[in-house]
C-alpha positions in Angstrom: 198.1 152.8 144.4 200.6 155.2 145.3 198.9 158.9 146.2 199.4 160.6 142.7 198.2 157.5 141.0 194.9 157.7 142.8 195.3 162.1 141.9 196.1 160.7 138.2 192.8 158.3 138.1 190.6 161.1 139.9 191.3 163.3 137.0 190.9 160.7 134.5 188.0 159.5 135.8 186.4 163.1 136.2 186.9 163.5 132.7 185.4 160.7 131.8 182.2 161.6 133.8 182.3 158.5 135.7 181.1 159.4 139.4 181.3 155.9 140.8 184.9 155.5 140.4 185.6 159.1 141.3 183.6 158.3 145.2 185.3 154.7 145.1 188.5 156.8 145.6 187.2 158.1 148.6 187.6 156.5 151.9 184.0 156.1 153.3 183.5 159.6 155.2 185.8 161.7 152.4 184.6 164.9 151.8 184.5 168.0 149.1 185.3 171.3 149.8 183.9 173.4 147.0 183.4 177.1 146.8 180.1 176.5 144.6 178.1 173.4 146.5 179.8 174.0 150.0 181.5 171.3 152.2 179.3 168.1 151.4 180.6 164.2 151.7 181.7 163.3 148.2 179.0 160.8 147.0 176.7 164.4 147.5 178.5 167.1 146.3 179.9 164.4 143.0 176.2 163.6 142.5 174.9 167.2 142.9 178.1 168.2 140.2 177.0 165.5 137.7 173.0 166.8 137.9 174.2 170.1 136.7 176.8 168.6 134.1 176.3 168.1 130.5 179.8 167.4 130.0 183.1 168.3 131.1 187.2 168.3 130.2 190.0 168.3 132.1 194.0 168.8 131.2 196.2 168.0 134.0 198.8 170.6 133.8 200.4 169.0 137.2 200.7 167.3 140.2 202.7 168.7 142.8 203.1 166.4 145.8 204.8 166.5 149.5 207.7 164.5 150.2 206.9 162.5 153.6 203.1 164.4 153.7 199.6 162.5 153.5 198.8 165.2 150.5 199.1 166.4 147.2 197.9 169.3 144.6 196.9 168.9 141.3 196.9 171.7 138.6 194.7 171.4 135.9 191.9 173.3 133.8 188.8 172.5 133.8 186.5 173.1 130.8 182.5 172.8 132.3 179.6 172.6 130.4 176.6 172.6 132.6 173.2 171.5 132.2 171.5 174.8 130.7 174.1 174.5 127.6 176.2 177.5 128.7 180.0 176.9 129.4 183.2 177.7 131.0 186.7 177.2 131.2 188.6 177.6 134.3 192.1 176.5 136.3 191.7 174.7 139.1 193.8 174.0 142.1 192.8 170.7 144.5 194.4 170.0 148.2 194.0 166.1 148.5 194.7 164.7 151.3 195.0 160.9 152.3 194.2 158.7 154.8 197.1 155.5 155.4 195.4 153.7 152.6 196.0 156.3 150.0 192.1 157.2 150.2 191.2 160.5 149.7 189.4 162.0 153.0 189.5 165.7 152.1 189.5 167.4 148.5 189.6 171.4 148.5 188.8 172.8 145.1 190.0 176.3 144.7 189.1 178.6 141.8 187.9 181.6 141.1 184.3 181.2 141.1 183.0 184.6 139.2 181.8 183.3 136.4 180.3 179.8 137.6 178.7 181.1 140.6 176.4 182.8 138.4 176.1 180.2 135.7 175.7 177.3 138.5 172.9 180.0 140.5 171.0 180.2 137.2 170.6 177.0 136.6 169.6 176.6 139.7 166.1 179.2 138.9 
């Protein structure tokens, strides 16, 4: 798979709530660097995101990729509905970045985390 067709089937398969293919996409030692749950490898921080997840949605508004570079960005919103019932829609912005084999080694999630900080540190009491 070429590097936005894995970035195409990580948002597909995010959507679909389907954590195993999400961490398949990930070379062994890939990890997730999100402004909520911290730098974790990405079978943790996927499994810790799906424990606080009732369901979620996700429209890919782009894909914006590096000629010659071992990364891309995708652009899309995120509509979360966490465990405790309460929800919220955000944008998101996530720095992939590939190993040779067009596995993912590092994801940065940015967003501005306001609102879900406090939902996700509620749940969390």
């Amino acid at each position: 798979m070429t590097k936005s067709e894995v970035a195409k089937q990580y948002i597909h398969h995010l959507d679909q709530g389907n954590i195993a293919h999400v961490i398949a996409l990930f070379a062994k030692d890939g990890q997730v660097h999100s402004p909520i749950y911290g730098i974790q490898p990405a079978r943790e921080f996927y499994t810790a995101l799906s424990n606080d997840t009732t369901s979620s949605e996700l429209h890919l508004d782009g894909i914006f990729e590096e000629s010659q570079a071992n990364r891309l960005a995708l652009y899309f919103t995120y509509h979360w509905t966490l465990k405790s019932g309460e929800s919220v829609t955000f944008e998101v912005v996530d720095i992939i970045t590939f190993n040779a084999m067009n596995q993912i080694t590092t994801l940065k999630i940015i967003y501005d985390t306001h609102i879900t900080r406090q939902l996700v540190e509620k749940l969390k009491k």
